[in-house]
C-alpha positions as CSV (number, residue, x, y, z in Angstrom):
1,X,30.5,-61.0,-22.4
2,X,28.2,-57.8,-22.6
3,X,26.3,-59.0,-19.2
4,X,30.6,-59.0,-17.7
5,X,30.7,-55.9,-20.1
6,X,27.7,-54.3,-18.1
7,X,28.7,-55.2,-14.5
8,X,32.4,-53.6,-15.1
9,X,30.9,-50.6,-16.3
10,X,28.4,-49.7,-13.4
11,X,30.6,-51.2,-10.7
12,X,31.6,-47.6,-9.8
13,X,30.2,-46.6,-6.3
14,X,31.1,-44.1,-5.3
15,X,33.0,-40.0,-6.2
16,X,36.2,-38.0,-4.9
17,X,35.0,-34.8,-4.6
18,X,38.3,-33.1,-5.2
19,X,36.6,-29.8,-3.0
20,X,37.9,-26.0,-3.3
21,X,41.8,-26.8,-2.8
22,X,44.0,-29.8,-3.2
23,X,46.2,-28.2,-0.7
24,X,46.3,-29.4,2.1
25,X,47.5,-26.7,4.4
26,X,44.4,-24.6,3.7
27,X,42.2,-26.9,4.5
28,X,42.1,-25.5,8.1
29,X,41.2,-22.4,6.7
30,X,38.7,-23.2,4.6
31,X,37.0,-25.2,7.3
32,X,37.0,-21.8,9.9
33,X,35.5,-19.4,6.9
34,X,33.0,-21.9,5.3
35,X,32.1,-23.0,9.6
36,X,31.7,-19.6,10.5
37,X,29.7,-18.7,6.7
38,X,27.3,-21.3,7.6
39,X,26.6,-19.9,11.0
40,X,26.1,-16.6,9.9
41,X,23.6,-18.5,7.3
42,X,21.7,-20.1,9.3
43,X,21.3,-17.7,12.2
44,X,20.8,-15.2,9.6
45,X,17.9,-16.5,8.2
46,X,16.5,-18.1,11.6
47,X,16.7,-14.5,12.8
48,X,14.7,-13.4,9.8
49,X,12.0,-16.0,10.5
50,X,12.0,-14.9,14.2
51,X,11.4,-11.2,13.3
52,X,8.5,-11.9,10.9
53,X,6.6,-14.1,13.6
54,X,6.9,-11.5,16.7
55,X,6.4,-8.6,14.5
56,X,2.2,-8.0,13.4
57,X,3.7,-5.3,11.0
58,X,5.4,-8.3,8.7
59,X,2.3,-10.1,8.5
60,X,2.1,-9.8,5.1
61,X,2.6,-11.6,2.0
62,X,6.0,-10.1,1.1
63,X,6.9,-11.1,4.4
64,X,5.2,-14.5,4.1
65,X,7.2,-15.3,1.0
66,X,10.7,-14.0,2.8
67,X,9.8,-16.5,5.6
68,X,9.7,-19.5,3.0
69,X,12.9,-18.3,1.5
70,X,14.9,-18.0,4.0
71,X,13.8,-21.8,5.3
72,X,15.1,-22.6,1.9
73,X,18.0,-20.6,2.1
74,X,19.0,-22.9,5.2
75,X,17.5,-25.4,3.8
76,X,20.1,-25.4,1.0
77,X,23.2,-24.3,2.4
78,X,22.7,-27.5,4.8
79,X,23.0,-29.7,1.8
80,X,26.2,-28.4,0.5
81,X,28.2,-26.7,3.3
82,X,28.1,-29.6,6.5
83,X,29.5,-32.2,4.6
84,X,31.7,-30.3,2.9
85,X,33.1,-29.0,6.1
86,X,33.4,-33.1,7.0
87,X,35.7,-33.4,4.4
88,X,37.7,-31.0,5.4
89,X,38.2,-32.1,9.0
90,X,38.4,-36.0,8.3
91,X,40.4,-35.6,4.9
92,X,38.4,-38.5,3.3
93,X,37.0,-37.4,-0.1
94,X,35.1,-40.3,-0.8
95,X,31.2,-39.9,-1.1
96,X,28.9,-43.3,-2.3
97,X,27.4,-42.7,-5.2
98,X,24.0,-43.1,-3.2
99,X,24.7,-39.9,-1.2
100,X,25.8,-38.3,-4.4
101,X,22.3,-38.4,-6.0
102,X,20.6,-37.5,-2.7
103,X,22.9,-34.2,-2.4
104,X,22.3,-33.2,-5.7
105,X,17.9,-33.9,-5.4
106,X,17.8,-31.6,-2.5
107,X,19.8,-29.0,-3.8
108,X,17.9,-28.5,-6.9
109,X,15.0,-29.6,-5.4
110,X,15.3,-26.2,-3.1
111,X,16.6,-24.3,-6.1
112,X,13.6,-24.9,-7.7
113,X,11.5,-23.7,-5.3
114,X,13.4,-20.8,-4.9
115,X,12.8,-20.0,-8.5
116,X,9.6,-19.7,-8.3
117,X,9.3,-18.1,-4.6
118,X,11.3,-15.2,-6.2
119,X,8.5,-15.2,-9.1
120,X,5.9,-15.6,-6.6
121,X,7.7,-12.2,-4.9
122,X,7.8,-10.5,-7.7
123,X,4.3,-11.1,-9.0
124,X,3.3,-9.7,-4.9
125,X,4.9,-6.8,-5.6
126,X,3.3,-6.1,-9.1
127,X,0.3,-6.3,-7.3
128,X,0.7,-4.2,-4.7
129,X,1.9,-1.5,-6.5
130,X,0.2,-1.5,-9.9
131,X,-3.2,-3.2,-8.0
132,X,-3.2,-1.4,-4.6
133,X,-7.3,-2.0,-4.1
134,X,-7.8,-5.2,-5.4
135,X,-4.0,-6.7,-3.7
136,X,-5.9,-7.9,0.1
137,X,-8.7,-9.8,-1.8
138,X,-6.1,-11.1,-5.2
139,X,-3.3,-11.8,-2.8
140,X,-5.2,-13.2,0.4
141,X,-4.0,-16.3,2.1
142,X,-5.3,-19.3,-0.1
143,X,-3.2,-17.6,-3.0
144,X,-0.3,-17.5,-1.3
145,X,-0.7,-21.4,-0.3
146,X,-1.5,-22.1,-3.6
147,X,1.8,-20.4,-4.8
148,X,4.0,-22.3,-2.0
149,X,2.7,-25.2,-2.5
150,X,3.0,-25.2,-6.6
151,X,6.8,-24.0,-6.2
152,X,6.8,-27.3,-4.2
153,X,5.2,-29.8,-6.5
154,X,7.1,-28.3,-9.8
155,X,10.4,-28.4,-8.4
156,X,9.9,-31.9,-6.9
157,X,9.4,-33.1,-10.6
158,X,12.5,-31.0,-12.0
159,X,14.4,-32.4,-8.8
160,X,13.1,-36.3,-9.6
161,X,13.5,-35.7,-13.0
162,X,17.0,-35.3,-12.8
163,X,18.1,-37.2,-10.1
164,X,16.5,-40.5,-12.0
165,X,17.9,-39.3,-15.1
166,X,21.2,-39.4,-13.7
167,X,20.8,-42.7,-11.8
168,X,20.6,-43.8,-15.7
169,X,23.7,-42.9,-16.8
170,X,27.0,-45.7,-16.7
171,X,29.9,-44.6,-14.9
172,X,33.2,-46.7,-15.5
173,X,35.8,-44.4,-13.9
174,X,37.6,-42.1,-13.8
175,X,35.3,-41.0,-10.5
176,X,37.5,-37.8,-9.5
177,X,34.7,-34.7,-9.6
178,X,36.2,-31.3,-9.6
179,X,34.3,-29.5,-7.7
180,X,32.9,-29.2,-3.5
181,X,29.5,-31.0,-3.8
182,X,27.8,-33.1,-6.3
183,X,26.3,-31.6,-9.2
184,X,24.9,-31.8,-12.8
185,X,27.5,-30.7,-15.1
186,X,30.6,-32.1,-13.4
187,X,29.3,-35.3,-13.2
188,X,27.7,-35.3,-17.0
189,X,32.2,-35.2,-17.5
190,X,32.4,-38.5,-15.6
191,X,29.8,-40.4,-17.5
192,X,30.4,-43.5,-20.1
193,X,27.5,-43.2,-21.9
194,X,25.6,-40.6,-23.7
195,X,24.9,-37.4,-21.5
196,X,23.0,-36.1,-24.8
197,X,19.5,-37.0,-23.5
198,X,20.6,-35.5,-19.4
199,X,22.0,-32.4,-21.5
200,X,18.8,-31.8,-23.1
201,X,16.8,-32.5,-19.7
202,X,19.2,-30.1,-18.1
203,X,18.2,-27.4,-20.8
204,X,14.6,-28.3,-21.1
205,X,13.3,-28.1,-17.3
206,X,16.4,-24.9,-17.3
207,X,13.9,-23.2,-19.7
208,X,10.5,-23.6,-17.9
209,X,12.2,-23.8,-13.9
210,X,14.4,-20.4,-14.6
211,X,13.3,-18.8,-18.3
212,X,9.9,-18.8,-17.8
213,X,10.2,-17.5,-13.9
214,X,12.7,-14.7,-15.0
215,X,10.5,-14.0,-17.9
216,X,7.5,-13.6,-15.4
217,X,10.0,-11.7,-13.0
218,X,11.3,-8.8,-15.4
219,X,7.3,-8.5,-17.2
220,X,6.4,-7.5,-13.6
221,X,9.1,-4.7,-12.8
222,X,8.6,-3.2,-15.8
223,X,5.1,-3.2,-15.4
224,X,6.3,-1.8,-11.9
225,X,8.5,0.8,-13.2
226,X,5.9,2.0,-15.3
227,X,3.5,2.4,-12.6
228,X,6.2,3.9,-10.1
229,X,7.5,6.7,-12.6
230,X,3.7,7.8,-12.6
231,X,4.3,8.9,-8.8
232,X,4.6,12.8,-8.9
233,X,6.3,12.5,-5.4
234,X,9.7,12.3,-5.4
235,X,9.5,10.1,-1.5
236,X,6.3,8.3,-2.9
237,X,8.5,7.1,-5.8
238,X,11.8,6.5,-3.7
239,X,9.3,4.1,-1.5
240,X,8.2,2.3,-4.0
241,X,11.5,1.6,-5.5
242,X,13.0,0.5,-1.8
243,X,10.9,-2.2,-1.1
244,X,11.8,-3.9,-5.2
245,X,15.3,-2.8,-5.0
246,X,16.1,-5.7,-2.4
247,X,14.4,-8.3,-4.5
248,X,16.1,-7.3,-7.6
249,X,19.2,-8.0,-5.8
250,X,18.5,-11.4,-5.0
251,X,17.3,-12.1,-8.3
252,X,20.6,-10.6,-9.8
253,X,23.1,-13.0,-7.5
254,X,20.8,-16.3,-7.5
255,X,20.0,-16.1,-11.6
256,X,23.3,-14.6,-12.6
257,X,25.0,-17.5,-10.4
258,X,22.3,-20.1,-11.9
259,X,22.7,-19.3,-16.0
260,X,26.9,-19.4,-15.5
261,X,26.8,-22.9,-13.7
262,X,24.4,-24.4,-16.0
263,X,24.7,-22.7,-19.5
264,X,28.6,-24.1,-19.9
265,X,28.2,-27.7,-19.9
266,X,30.6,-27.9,-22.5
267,X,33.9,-26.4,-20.6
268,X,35.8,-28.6,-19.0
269,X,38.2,-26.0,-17.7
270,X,35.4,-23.5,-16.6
271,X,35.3,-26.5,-13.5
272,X,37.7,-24.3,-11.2
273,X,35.2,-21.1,-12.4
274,X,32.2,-23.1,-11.5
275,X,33.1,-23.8,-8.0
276,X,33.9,-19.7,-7.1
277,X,30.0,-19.2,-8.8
278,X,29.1,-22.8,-6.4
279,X,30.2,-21.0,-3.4
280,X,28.4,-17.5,-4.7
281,X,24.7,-19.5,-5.6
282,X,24.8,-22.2,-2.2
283,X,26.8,-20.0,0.3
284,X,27.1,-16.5,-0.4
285,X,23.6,-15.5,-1.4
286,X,21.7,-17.3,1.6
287,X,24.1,-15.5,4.0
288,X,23.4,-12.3,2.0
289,X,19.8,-12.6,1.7
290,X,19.0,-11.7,5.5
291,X,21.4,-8.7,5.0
292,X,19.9,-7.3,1.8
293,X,16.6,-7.7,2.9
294,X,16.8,-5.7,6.6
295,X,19.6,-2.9,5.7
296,X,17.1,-0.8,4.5
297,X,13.9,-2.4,6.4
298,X,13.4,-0.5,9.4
299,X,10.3,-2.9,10.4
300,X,12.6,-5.9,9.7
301,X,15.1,-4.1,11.7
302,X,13.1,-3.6,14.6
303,X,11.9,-6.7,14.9
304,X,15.2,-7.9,15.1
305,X,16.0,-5.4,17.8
306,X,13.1,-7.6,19.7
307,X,14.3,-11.0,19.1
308,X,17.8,-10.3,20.3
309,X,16.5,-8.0,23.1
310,X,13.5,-9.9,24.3
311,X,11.3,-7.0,23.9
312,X,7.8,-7.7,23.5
313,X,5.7,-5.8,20.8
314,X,3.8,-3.0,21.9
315,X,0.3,-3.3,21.2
C-alpha cells in the first residue's frame, strides 16, 4: 500500500503554465510585445557588448563588469521569454516536469550572478572614487576574474541547491501553475508534502545571495556619498554622482523586483501580482539595462554610433 501510496503521488510529470492571460484573443498580442521585447533585449545588450569591445575608452573594469551583465541579461531573458512565446503560438501549456526544473536552475542560476556582479560594480565604484591611487593596482585584472568567477561558483550552489531541493518535493496534482515560467513560490502551492524545509532554503541562501550583496552595495554608496559631498566643485561632484546614478537604478528595479517575488510566499492571491513583477525582474530590466546605462554615457554612446556606422576608432 504505501509503495502504491508513493508511485500515485509522484506520478505527476509534468505543469500547465497558466501564462499572463487565459484569454485567448490576446494571445496574439502578447506574442508581438513580448517578440519584439525580447529583440530589443537581446540586441540591446549585444550592442552594449559590441561598444565595449571596439571602444579602448571602455576598457575598464566598470565596463568589464557591464559586459558580463549584459551576457546575463540575455542570458536570462532567453530562459523565460522564448518558450513562453512557444506557448503562445502553439497554445499547448504543458511543460514536463524535467524542463520545469531546468527553467527555473538557469534562471536563478543567472540571478545569482547578477547579484553579485551588481556588488562587484558597486564595490568598483567605491574604489574608484574613495581609492582613486591605489584603484589600477586593487582593481587590476586578476581581481576582476576572481570576482566573475566567485559570482559563478556561489550562484551555481544557490542554483543546485534549489533545483535538487525541489526535485525532493511530491507532487500529486493539481499541476495548474499560475504564472508564465516555472518558479519557486508558485510551485512550493502545488506541492503534497512539506515545503517547510524549501521555504527555509528559499530564505536562507535569500539572505546571503541578496541581503548580504545589498548590505555590501548600500555600505559602499554611502561610503561614496561621503567622499563625493567632499568635492568643492559643483561639476566634479555632478561627475561623480553620474556614473553611480545608473547603477543605483539597476539595483533599485532588479532588488525591488527580487524582495516582492520572494518575500510573499505565503499569498496565494499575490500570484496575478507576481507575474506583472516576473515580467518587470526577467523582461523589463534587461531591455532597460542597455538604456540606463548609455543615456547619459557619451563614451557608451559613441561607441554605439561606431558599431551601427562601421566607423573605426580613431587612434
Amino acid at each position: 500500500m504505501d509503495l502504491q501510496r508513493r508511485y500515485n503521488v509522484t506520478a505527476l510529470t509534468e505543469f500547465i503554465l497558466l501564462g499572463l492571460t487565459e484569454r485567448w484573443e490576446l494571445q496574439p498580442v502578447l506574442f508581438a510585445i513580448f517578440l519584439l521585447a525580447y529583440v530589443a533585449t537581446v540586441g540591446g545588450n549585444l550592442g552594449i557588448l559590441a561598444a565595449i569591445l571596439v571602444e579602448p575608452k571602455l576598457h575598464t573594469p566598470m565596463y568589464f563588469f557591464l559586459g558580463n551583465l549584459s551576457m546575463l541579461d540575455i542570458g536570462c531573458v532567453s530562459v523565460t521569454v522564448p518558450p513562453m512565446l512557444v506557448r503562445l503560438l502553439s497554445q499547448e501549456q504543458a511543460v514536463p516536469f524535467a524542463a520545469c526544473l531546468s527553467q527555473l536552475f538557469f534562471f536563478h542560476l543567472f540571478a545569482g550572478v547578477d547579484c553579485f556582479l551588481l556588488t562587484a560594480m558597486a564595490y568598483d565604484r567605491f574604489l574608484a572614487i574613495c581609492h582613486p591611487l591605489t584603484y589600477t593596482t586593487r582593481m587590476g585584472p586578476r581581481v576582476q576574474a576572481v570576482l566573475v568567477g566567485a559570482s559563478w561558483a556561489c550562484s551555481l550552489g544557490n542554483a543546485l541547491t534549489h533545483t535538487v531541493a525541489l526535485s525532493t518535493l511530491d507532487f500529486c496534482g493539481p499541476n495548474v501553475v499560475n504564472h508564465f515560467y516555472c518558479d519557486l513560490p508558485p510551485l512550493f502551492h502545488l506541492a503534497c508534502s512539506s515545503t517547510r524545509l524549501n521555504e527555509l532554503l528559499l530564505f536562507a541562501l535569500g539572505v546571503i545571495m541578496a541581503g548580504a550583496p545589498m548590505i555590501l552595495i548600500v555600505t559602499s554608496y554611502l561610503q561614496v556619498a561621503a567622499a563625493v559631498l567632499q568635492i568643492r566643485s559643483a561639476e566634479g561632484q555632478r561627475k561623480a554622482f553620474s556614473t553611480c546614478s545608473s547603477h543605483l537604478a539597476i539595483v533599485g528595479i532588479f532588488y525591488g523586483a527580487g524582495i516582492f517575488s520572494y518575500m510573499r510566499l505565503g499569498s496565494i492571491e499575490a500570484s496575478d501580482q507576481s507575474k506583472g513583477v516576473g515580467i518587470l525582474n526577467t523582461v523589463l530590466s534587461p531591455m532597460l539595462n542597455p538604456l540606463i546605462y548609455s543615456l547619459r554615457n557619451p563614451d557608451v554612446q559613441g561607441a554605439l554610433r561606431r558599431v551601427f556606422t562601421g566607423q573605426r576608432v580613431s587612434v
